[in-house]
C-alpha positions as CSV (number, residue, x, y, z in Angstrom):
1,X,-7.2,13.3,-18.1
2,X,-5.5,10.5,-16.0
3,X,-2.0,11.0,-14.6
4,X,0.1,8.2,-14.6
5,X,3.3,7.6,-11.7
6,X,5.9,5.0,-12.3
7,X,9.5,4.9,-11.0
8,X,8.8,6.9,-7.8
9,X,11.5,6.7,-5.5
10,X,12.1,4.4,-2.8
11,X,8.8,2.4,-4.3
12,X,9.3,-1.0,-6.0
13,X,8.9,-1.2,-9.5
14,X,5.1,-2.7,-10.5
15,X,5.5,-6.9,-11.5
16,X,2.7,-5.8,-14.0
17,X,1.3,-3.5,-16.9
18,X,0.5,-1.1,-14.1
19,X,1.2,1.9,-12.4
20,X,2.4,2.9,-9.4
21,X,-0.2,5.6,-9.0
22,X,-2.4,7.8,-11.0
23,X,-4.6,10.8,-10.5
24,X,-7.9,12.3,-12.0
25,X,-8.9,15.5,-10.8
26,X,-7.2,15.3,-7.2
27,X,-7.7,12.0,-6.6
28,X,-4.9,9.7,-6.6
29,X,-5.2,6.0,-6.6
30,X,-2.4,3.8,-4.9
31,X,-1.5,0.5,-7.2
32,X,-1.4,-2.0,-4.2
33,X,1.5,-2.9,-2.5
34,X,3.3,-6.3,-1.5
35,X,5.8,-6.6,0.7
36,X,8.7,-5.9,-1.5
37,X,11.7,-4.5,-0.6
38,X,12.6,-2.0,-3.4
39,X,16.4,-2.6,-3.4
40,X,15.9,-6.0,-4.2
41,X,12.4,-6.2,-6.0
42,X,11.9,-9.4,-3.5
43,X,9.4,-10.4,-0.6
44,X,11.0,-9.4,2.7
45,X,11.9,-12.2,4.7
46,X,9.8,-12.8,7.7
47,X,5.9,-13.4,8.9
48,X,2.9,-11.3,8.5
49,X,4.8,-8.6,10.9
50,X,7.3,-8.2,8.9
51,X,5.5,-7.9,5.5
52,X,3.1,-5.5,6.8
53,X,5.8,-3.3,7.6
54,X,7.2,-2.9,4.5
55,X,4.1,-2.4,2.7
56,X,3.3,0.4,4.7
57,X,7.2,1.7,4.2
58,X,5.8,1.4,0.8
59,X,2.4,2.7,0.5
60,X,4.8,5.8,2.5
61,X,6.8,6.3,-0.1
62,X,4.4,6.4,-2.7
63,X,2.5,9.0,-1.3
64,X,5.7,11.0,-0.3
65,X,7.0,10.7,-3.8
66,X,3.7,12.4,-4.5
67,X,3.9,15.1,-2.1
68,X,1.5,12.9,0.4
69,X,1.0,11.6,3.6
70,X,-1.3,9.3,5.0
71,X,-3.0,12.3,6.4
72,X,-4.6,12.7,2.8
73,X,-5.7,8.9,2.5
74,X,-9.4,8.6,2.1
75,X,-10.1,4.6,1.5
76,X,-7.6,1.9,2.2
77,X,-8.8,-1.7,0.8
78,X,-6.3,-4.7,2.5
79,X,-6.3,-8.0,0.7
80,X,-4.8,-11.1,3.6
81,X,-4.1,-14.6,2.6
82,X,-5.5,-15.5,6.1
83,X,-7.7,-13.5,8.4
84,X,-6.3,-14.8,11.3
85,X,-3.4,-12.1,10.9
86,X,-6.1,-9.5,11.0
87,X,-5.2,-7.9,15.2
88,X,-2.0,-7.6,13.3
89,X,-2.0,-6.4,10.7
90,X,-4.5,-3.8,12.6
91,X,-1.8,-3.1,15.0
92,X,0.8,-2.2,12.6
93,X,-1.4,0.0,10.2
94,X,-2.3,1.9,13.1
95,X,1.2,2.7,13.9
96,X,1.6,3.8,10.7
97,X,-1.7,5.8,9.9
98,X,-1.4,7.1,13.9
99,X,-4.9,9.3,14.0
100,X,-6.1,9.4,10.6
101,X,-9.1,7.2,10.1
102,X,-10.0,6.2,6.4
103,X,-12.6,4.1,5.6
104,X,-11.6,0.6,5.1
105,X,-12.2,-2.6,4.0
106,X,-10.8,-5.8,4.4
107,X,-11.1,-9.1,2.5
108,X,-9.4,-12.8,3.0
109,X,-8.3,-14.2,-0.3
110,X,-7.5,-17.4,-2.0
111,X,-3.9,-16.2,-3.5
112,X,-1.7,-12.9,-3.1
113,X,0.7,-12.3,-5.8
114,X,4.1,-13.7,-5.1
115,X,2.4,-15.4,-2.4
116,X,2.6,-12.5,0.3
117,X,0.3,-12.6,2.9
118,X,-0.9,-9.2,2.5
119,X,-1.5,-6.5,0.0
120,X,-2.5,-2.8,0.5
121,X,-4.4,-0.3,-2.2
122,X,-5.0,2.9,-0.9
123,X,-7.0,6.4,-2.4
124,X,-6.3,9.5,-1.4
125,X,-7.0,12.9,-2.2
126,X,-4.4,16.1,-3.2
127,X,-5.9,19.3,-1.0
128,X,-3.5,21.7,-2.6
């Protein structure tokens, strides 16, 4: 049986027929995330440094809102309108994901939904 999560807090609400996360079994898959700023359902204002941030504020709270951390991620998949942001964008998720080390994949694509320059989808796993 699937688990679906909408309206977690702090998270902005999915621009789709989507959910914010679901789980089956104890593994939880994270809807990817733009750089919107949940108070305002808009893009943060900025560059690639700036929207990077917030999508890891948001990929945060959506595994806080489920009792998670990014200690628990196993796979992150980024999506970036232009490689060349790439030492970036590396920069800041390391910040973020400080020692843990999920396997990862990253792809340069034609188009990003509200035009953001990055989007983040993440799995991870419940241990308890």
């Amino acid at each position: 049986m699937v688990t679906y999560f909408n309206d977690l807090p702090n998270v902005p609400k999915a621009i789709g027929p989507y959910s914010q996360a679901a789980q089956i079994g104890s593994t939880v898959f994270l809807s990817g995330q733009v750089p919107l700023d949940p108070s305002t359902g808009k893009i943060v204002e900025g560059g690639v440094e700036q929207q990077i941030e917030q999508v890891m504020k948001n990929l945060s709270s959506v595994l806080a809102g489920l009792g998670l951390n990014f200690s628990h991620v196993a796979k992150t998949t980024i999506l970036l309108s232009d490689m060349a942001h790439f030492p970036v964008v590396n920069e800041i998720y390391q910040k973020w994901l400080k020692d843990s080390r999920p396997a990862r994949a990253t792809f340069q694509v034609a188009g990003l939904p509200l035009s953001s320059l990055v989007e983040i989808e993440m799995i991870a796993e419940r241990t308890s």
